[in-house]
LODREN-869362 format. One record per residue: residue number from 1; residue in one letter; x, y, z of N, C-alpha, C in turn. Coordinates in steps of 0.02 Angstrom, whole numbers, plus 50000, padded with zeros to 5 digits. Layout:
# residues N
 pos code    nX    nY    nZ   caX   caY   caZ    cX    cY    cZ
 NUM    A     X     Y     Z     X     Y     Z     X     Y     Z
...
# end
This chain:
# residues 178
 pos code    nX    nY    nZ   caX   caY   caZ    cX    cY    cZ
   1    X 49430 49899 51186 49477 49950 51167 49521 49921 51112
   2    X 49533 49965 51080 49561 49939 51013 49638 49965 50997
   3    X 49690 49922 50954 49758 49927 50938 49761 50020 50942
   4    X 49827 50034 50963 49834 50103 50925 49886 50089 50886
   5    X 49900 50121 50814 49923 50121 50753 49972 50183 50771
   6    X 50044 50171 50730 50077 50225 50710 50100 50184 50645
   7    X 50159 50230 50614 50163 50227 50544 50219 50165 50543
   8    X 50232 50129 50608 50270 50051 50612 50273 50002 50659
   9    X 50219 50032 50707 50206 49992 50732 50136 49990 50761
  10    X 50100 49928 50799 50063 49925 50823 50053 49908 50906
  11    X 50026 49963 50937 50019 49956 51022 49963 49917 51051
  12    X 49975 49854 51058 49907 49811 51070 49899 49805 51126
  13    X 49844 49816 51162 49835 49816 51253 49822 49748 51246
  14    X 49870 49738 51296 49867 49671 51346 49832 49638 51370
  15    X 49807 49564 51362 49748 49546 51403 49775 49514 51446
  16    X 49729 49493 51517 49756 49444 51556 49788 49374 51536
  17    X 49762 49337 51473 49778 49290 51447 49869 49299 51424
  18    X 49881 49335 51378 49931 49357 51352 49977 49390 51415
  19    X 49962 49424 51463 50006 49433 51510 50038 49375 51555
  20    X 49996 49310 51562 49991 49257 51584 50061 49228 51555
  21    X 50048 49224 51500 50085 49190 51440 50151 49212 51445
  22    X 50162 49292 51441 50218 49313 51471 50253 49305 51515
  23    X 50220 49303 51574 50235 49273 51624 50272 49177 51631
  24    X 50240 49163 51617 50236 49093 51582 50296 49062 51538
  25    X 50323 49131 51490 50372 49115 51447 50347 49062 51406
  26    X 50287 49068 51375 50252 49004 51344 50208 49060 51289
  27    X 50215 49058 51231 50193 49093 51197 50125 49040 51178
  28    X 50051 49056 51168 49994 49024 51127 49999 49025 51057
  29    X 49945 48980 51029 49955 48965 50967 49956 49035 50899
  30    X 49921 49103 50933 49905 49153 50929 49980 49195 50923
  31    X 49994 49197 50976 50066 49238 50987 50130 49229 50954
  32    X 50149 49288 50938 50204 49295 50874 50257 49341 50914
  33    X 50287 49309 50939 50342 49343 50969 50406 49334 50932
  34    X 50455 49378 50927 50521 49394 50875 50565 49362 50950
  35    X 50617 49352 50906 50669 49308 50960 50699 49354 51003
  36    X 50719 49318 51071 50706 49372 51125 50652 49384 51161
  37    X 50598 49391 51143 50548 49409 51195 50513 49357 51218
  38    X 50501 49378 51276 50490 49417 51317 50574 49441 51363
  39    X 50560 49478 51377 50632 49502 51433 50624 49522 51482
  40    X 50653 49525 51530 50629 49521 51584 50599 49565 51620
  41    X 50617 49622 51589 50551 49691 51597 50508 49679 51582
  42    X 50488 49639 51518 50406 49600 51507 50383 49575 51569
  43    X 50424 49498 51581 50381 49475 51618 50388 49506 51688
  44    X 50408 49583 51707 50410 49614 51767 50331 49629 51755
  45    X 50334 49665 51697 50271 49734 51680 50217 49670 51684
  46    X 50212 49629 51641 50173 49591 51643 50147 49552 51703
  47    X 50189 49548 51744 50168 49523 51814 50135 49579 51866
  48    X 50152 49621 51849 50124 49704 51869 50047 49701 51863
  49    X 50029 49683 51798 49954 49717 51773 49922 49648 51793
  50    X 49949 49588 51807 49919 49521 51804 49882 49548 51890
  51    X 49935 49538 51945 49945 49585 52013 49869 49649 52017
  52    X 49901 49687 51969 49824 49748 51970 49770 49739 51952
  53    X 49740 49675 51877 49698 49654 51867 49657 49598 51943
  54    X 49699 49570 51963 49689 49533 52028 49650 49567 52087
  55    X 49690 49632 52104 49661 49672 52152 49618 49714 52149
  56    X 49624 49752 52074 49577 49801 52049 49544 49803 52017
  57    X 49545 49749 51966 49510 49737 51910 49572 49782 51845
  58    X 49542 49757 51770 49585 49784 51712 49579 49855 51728
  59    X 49642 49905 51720 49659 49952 51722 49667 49984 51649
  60    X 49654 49938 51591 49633 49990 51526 49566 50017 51533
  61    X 49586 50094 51473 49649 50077 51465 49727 50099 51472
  62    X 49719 50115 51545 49791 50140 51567 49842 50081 51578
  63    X 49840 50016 51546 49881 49954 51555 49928 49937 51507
  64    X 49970 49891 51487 50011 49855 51458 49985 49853 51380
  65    X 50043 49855 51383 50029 49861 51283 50085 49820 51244
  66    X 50096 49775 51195 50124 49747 51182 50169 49801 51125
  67    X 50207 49799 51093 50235 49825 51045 50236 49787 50994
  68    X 50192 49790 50943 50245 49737 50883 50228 49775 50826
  69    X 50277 49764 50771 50311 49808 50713 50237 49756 50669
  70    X 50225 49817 50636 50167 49828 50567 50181 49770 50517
  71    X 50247 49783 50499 50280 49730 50434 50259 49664 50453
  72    X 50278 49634 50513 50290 49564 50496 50220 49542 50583
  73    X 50211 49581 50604 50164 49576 50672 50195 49543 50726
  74    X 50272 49538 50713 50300 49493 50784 50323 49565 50838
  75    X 50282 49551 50905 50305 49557 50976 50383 49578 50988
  76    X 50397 49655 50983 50479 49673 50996 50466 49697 51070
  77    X 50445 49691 51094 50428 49731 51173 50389 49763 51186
  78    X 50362 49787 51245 50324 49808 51272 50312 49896 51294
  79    X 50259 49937 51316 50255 50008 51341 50180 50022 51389
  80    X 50181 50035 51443 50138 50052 51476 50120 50094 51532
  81    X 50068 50121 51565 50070 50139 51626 50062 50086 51666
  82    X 50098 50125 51732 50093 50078 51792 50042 50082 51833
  83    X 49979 50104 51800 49905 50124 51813 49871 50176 51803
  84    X 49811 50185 51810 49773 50231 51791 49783 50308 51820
  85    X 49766 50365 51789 49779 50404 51815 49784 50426 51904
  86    X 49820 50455 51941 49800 50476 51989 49758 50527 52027
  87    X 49757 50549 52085 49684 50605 52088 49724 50667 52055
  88    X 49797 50672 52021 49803 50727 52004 49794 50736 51932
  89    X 49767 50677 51893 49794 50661 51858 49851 50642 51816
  90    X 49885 50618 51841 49963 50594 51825 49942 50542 51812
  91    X 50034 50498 51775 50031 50417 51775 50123 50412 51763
  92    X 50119 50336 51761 50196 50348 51756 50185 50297 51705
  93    X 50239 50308 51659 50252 50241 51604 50321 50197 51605
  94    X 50310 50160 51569 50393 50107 51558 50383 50090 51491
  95    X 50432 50050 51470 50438 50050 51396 50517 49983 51397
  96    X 50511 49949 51361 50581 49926 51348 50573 49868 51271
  97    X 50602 49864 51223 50626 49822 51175 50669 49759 51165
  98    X 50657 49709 51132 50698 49661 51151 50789 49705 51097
  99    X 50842 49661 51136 50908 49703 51104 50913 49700 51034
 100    X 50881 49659 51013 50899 49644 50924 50861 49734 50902
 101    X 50826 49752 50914 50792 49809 50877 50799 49858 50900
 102    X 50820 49881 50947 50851 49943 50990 50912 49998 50926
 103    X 50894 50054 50943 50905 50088 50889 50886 50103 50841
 104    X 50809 50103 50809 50781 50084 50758 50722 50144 50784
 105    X 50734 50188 50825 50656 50243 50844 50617 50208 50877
 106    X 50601 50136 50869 50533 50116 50870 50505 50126 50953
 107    X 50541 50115 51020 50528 50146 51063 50505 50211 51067
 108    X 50525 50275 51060 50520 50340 51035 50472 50359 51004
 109    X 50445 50307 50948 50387 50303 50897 50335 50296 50928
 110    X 50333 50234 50986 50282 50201 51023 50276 50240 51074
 111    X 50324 50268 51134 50304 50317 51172 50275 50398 51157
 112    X 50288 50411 51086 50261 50492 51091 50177 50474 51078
 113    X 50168 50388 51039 50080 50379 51013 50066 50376 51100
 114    X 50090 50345 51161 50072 50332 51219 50047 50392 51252
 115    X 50110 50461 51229 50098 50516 51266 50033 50557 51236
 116    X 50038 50553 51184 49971 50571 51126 49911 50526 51158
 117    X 49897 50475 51171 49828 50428 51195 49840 50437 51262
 118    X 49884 50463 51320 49869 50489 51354 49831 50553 51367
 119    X 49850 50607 51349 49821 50683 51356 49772 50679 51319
 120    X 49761 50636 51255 49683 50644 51240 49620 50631 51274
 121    X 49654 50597 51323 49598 50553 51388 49620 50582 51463
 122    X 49642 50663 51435 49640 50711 51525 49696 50687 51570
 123    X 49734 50663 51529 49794 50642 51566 49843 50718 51567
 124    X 49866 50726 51660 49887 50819 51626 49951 50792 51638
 125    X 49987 50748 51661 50084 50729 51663 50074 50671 51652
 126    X 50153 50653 51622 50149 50576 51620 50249 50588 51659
 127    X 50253 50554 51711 50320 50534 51718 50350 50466 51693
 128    X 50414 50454 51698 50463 50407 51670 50533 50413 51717
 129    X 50585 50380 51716 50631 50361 51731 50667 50340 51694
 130    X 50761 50340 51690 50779 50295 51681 50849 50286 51722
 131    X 50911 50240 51717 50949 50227 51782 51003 50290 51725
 132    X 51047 50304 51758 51092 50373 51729 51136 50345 51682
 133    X 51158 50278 51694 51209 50240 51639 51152 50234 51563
 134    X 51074 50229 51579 51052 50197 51524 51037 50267 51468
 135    X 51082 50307 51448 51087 50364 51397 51041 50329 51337
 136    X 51000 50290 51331 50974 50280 51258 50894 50286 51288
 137    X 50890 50263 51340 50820 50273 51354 50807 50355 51371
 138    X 50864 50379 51410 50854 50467 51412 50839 50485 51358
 139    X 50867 50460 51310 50850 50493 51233 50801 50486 51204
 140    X 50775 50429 51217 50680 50396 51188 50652 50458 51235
 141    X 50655 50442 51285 50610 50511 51291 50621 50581 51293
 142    X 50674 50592 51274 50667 50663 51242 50656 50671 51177
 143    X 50660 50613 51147 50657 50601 51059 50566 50613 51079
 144    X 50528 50607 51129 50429 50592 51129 50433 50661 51173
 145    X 50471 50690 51177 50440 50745 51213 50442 50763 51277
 146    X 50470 50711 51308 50483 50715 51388 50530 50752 51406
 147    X 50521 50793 51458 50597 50831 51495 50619 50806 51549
 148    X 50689 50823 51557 50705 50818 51619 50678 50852 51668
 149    X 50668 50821 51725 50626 50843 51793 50663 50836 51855
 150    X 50735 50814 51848 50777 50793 51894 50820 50712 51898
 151    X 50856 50717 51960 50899 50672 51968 50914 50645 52045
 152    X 50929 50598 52040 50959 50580 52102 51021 50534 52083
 153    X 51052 50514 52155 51114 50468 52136 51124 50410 52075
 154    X 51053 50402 52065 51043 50332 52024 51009 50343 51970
 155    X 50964 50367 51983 50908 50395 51900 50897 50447 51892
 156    X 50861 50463 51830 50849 50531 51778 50797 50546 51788
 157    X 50749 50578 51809 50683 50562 51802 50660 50600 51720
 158    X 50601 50603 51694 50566 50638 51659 50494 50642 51655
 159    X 50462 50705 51617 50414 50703 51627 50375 50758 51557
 160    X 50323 50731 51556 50292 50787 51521 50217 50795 51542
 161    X 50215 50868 51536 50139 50903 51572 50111 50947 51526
 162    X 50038 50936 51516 50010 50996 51492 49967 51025 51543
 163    X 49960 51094 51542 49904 51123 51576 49857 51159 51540
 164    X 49859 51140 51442 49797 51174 51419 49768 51111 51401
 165    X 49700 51114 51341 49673 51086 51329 49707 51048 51251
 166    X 49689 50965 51245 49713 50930 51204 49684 50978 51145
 167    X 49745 50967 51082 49743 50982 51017 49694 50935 50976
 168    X 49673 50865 51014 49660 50847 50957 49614 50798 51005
 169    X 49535 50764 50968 49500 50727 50989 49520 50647 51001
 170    X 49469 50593 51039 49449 50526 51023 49474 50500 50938
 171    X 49442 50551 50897 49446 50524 50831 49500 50524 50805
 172    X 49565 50561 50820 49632 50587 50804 49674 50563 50837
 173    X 49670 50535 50905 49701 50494 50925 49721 50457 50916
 174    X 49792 50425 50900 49811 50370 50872 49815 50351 50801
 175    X 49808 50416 50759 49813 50415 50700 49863 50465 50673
 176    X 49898 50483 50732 49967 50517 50705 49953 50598 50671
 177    X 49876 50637 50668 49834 50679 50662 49836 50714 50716
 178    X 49849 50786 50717 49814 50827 50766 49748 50875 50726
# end
């Protein structure tokens, strides 16, 4: 499975190696990480898919995706599901940036290509979260399309669903094309 492209960044699925690494806080000779990363939502998510690859085998490509910006190819954070669809087809995602680049869309950018390479592959919801103080992540996903779906004492939830058929193929996917 191959990078998905938007117009600044690049979504690279995760391998066990590189999740390792994350984990690890030990970047390889390969890895170009921008200062700051990993954080500790990395090496959460990343310990997540290491965990599901273990029990289930690789879950792309409904797994971990690295984030890194087009310009220079360094690693600003991460976006993924927390597995493959369910029997309803659902999934849930996460997403987070290291602080130096926050504010910049690029979350927002990277989750609407996520929600787009989801539904092209029969995905009919994707949920999200975030805690009620964190107002910037509510906004990434309403900036990709997500609605509110509710609340409780502590978090926001969101979500987005289709119940027709995708606008756009395999080939359009990930090329910012419907």
């Amino acid at each position: 499975m191959g990078d998905l492209v938007t117009a600044r960044l690049v979504l690279h699925p995760m391998t066990v190696g590189e999740a390792g690494r994350v984990v690890a806080g030990a970047p390889g000779d390969g890895d170009r990480w921008a200062p700051g990363y990993p954080t500790d939502g990395d090496v959460a998510a990343a310990g997540r898919f290491l965990s599901t690859c273990a029990s289930t085998g690789d879950p792309r490509p409904f797994g971990n995706y690295e984030i890194r910006r087009r310009e220079d190819g360094l690693v600003i954070g991460g976006i993924g599901f927390h597995g493959p669809p369910d029997e309803e087809g659902g999934v849930t995602i996460g997403y987070g940036l290291i602080p130096s680049v926050r504010g910049r869309g690029y979350a927002s950018e990277a989750l609407r290509e996520l929600l787009l390479f989801a539904r092209a592959r029969g995905v009919t919801w994707v949920k999200g979260d975030a805690d009620l103080d964190n107002v910037a992540s509510q906004r990434v996903m309403t900036a990709a399309g997500m609605r509110p779906a509710g609340q409780d004492d502590r978090v926001r939830y969101f979500e987005a669903a289709w119940t027709d058929e995708p606008a756009w193929t395999d080939e359009t996917a990930g090329t910012g094309r419907s």
